[in-house]
C-alpha positions as a printed NumPy array, in Angstrom:
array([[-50.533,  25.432,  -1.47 ],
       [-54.127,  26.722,  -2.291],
       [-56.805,  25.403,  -1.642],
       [-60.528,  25.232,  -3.169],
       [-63.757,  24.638,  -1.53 ],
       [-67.279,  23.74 ,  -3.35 ],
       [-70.012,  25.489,  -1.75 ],
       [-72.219,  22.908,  -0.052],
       [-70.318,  20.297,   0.098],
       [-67.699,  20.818,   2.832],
       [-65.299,  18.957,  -0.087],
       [-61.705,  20.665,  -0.625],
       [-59.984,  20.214,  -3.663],
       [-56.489,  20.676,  -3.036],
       [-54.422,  22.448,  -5.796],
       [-50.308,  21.266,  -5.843],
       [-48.538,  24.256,  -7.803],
       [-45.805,  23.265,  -6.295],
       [-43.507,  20.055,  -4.495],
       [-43.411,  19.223,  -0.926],
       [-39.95 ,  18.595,  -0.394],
       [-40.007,  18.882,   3.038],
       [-40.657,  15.419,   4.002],
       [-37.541,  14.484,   1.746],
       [-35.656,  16.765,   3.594],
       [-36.483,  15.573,   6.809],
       [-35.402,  12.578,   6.191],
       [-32.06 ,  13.152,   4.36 ],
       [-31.2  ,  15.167,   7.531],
       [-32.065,  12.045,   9.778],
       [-29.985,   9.588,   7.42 ],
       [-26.809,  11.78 ,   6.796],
       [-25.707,  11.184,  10.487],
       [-26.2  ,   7.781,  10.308],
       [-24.376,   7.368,   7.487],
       [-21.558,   9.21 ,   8.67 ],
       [-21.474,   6.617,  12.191],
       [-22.078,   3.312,  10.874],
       [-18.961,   4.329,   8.124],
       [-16.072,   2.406,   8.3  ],
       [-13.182,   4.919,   7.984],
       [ -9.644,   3.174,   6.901],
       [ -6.365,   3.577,   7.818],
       [ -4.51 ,   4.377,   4.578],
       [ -1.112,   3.499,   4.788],
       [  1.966,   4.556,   2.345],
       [  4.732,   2.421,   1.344],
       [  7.86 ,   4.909,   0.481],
       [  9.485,   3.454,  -2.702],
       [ 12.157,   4.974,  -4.961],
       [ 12.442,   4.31 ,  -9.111],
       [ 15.984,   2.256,  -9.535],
       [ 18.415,   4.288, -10.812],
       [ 18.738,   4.503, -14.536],
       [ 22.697,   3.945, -14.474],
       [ 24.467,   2.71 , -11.692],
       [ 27.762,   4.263, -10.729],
       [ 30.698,   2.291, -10.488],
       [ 31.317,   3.126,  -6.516],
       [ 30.134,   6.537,  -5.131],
       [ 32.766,   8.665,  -3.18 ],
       [ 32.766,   6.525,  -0.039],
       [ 32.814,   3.592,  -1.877],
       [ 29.555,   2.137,  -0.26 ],
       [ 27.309,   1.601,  -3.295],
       [ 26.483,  -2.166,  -3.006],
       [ 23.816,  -2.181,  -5.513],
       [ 22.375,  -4.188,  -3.113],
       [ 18.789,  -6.799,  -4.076],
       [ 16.621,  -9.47 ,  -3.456],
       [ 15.054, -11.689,  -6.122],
       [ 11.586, -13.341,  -5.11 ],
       [ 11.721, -16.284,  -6.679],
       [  8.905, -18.996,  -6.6  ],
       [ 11.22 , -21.331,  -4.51 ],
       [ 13.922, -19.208,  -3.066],
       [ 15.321, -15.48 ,  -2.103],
       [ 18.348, -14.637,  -3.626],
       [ 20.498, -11.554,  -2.077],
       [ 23.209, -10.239,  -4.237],
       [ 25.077,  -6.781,  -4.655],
       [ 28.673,  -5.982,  -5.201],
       [ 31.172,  -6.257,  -2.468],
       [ 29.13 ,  -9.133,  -0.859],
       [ 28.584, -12.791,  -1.573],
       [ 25.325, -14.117,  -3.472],
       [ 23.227, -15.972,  -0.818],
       [ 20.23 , -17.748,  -1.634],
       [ 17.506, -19.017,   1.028],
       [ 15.   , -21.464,   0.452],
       [ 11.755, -20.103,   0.973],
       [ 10.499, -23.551,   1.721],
       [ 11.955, -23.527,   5.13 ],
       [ 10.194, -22.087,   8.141],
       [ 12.89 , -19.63 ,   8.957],
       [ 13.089, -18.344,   5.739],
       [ 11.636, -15.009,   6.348],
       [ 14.091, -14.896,   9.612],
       [ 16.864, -16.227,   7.613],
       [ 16.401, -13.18 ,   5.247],
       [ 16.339, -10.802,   7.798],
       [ 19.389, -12.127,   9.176],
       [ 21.204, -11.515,   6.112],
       [ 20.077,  -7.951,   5.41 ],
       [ 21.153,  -7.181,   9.051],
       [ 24.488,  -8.972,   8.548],
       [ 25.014,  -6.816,   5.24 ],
       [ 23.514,  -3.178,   7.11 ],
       [ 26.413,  -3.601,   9.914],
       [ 29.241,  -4.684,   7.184],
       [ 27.978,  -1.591,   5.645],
       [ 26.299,   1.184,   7.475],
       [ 26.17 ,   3.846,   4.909],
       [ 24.032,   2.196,   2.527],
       [ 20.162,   2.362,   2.713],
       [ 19.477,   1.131,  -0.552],
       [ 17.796,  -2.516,  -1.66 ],
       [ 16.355,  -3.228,  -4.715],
       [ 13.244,  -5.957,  -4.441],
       [ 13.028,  -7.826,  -7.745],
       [  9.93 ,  -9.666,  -8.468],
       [  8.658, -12.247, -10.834],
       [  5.228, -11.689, -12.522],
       [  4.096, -14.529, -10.777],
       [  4.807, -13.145,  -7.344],
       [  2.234, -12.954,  -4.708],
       [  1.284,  -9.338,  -3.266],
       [  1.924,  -9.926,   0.087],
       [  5.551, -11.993,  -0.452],
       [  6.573,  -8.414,  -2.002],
       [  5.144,  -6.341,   0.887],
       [  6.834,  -9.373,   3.456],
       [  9.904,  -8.804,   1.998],
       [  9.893,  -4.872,   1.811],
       [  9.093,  -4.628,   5.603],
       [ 11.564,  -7.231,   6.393],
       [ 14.508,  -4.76 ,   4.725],
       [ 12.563,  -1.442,   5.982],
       [ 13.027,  -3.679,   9.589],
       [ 16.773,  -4.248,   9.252],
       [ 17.727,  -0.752,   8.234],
       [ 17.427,  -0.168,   4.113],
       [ 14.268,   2.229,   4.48 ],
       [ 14.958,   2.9  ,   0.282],
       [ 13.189,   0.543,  -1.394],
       [ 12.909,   0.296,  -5.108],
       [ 10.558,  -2.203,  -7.03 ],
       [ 11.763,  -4.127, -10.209],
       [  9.78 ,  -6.902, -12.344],
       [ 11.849,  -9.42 , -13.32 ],
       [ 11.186, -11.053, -17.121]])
């Protein structure tokens, strides 16, 4: 910065050839902190999901494939698969959720080898009655979880 006095007059002119960023800087390096502490940092959590399978075989070598699923439906939870009976549970009822669970762990100790449950939604199906009923199988021991819309 220069600067340029009149003779006399004790008055100084002062030239700007260029910015004063300092004060800017100053205060960027007071704010960044800040920023950084008051920051809410999420947990981000992943739900492990599997596409269905394109064809399904007719029984696999051990003779375990159940094609195994649950239909969310607005007023009930249907469970069906080969090898085991169609159940449905109202999902009016206060156990429902525990009646569900019930029935997935009946089916995981009938049959032990299978891990795999299909969830099959409606397109009027809530979020969270999707995520409910993924960690309710994930709970009772079918960790492979693949997502189907329903028409």
């Amino acid at each position: 910065m220069q600067r340029r006095t009149r003779r006399g007059s004790g008055y100084s002119e002062v030239l700007q050839d260029d910015l004063e960023i300092m004060p800017l800087m100053n205060l960027f390096v007071a704010m960044i902190p800040m920023l950084l502490i008051s920051a809410v940092f999420l947990n981000v959590t992943v739900i492990d999901m599997k596409a269905p399978p394109d064809v399904v075989d007719a029984g696999d070598a051990s003779g375990q494939n159940l094609a195994l699923a649950v239909t969310i439906k607005d007023q009930y939870f249907v469970i069906e698969g080969r090898k085991i009976e169609k159940q449905v549970i109202v999902r009016s009822d206060e156990d429902a959720e525990d009646q569900l669970a019930g029935a997935l762990r009946d089916i995981t100790t009938r049959f032990p080898s299978n891990e795999n449950i299909m969830v099959i939604s409606q397109p009027q199906t809530s979020y969270s009655d999707i995520i409910a009923v993924m960690d309710i199988s994930r709970e009772n021991g079918l960790p492979s979880i693949s997502l189907l819309g329903a028409e």
